[in-house]
C-alpha positions in Angstrom: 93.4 108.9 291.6 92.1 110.7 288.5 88.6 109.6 286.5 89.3 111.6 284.3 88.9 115.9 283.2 86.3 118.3 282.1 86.9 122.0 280.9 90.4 121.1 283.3 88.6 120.0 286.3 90.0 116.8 287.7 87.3 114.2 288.5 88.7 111.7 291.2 89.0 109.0 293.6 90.4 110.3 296.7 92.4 107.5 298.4 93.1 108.8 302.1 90.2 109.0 304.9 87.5 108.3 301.9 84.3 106.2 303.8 81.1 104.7 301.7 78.6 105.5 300.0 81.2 105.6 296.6 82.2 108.8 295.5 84.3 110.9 293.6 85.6 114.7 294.3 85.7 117.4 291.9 86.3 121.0 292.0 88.6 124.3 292.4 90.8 126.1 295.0 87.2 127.8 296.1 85.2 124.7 296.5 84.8 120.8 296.4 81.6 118.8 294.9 81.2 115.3 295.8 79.3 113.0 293.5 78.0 109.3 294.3 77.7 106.5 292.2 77.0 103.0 292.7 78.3 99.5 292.0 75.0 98.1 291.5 73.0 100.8 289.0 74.7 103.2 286.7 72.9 106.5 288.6 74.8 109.3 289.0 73.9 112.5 291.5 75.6 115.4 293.3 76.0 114.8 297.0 77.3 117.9 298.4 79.3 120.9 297.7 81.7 122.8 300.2 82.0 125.1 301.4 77.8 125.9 300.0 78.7 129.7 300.0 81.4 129.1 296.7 79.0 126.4 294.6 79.7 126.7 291.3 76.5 127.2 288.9 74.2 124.4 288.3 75.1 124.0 284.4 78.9 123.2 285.7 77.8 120.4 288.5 75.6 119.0 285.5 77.9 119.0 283.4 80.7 117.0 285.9 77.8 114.5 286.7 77.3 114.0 283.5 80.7 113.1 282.5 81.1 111.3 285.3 77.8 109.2 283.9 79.8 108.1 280.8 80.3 104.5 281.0 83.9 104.6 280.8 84.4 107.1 283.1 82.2 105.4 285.8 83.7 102.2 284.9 86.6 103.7 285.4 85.2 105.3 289.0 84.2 101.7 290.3 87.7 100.3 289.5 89.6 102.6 290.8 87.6 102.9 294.2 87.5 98.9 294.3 91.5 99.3 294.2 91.8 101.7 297.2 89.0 101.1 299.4 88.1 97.1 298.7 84.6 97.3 298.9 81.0 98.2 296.7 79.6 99.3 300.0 77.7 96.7 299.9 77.9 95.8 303.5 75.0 94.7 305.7 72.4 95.2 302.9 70.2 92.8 301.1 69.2 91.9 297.4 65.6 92.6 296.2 65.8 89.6 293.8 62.2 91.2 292.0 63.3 94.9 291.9 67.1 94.1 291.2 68.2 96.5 294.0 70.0 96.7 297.2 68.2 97.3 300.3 68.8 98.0 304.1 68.3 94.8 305.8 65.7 96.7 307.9 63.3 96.8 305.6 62.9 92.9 305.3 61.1 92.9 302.0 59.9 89.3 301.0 62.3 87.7 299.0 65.1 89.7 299.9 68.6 87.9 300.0 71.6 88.8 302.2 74.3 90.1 300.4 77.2 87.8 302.2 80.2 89.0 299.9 80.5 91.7 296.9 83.3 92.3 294.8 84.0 94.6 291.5 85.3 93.2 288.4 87.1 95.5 286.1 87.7 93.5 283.6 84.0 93.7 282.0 82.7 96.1 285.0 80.4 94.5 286.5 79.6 94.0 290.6 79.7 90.1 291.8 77.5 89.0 294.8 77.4 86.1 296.8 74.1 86.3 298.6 72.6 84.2 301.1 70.6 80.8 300.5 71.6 81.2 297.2 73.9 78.7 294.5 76.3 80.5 292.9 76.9 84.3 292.5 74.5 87.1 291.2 76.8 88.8 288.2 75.3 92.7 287.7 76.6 93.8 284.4 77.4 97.7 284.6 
């Protein structure tokens, strides 16, 4: 599902075998980069590009992350990975309530919630969180 374009590369959300971390594909014939983005910060870095041997020049990969970065187009992102894959990837992580960031639950930092449930809203992108031993939901506005 297209993002959107750059310079007529096609940023988008692949919808068949696609796994977390949230990500979208971009690229050529000759190769493939993978960018990751999140539903809880607006960061936005290259993951990988395949084969290595055909990676396009640095300037270019910039250039798709930082298109990707513009809210609309990682609003867009979020929604359209929500729609295909139903979850923020989210899963078996906690909250740091002080540092307003998810966590591996293996860390156990003090005053770390449980994220029990997450979902993205569209409408007004931001990520909802129901988290454990706590009233109510956490809204993070994106």
């Amino acid at each position: 599902m297209k993002v959107c374009t750059h310079k007529g590369l096609t940023i988008a959300v692949l919808t068949r075998n696609e796994h977390c971390p949230p990500h979208v594909h971009a690229g050529t014939a000759e190769w493939d980069a993978r960018f990751l983005f999140s539903f809880w910060h607006n960061g936005v870095r290259l993951w990988d590009v395949a084969p290595a041997r055909n990676e396009p020049n640095a300037s270019t990969l910039e250039e798709l992350r930082q298109v990707l970065k513009l809210p609309e187009n990682l609003c867009r992102a979020r929604g359209l990975w929500w729609v295909s894959r139903q979850t923020v990837c989210l899963d078996n992580l906690q909250w740091d309530m002080a540092e307003e960031e998810a966590v591996s639950s293996r860390e156990r930092r003090l005053g770390a919630c449980d994220i029990l449930s997450a979902r993205f809203e569209a409408q007004g992108c931001r990520t909802v969180l129901q988290l454990a031993g706590q009233p109510g939901f956490l809204e993070i506005e994106l």
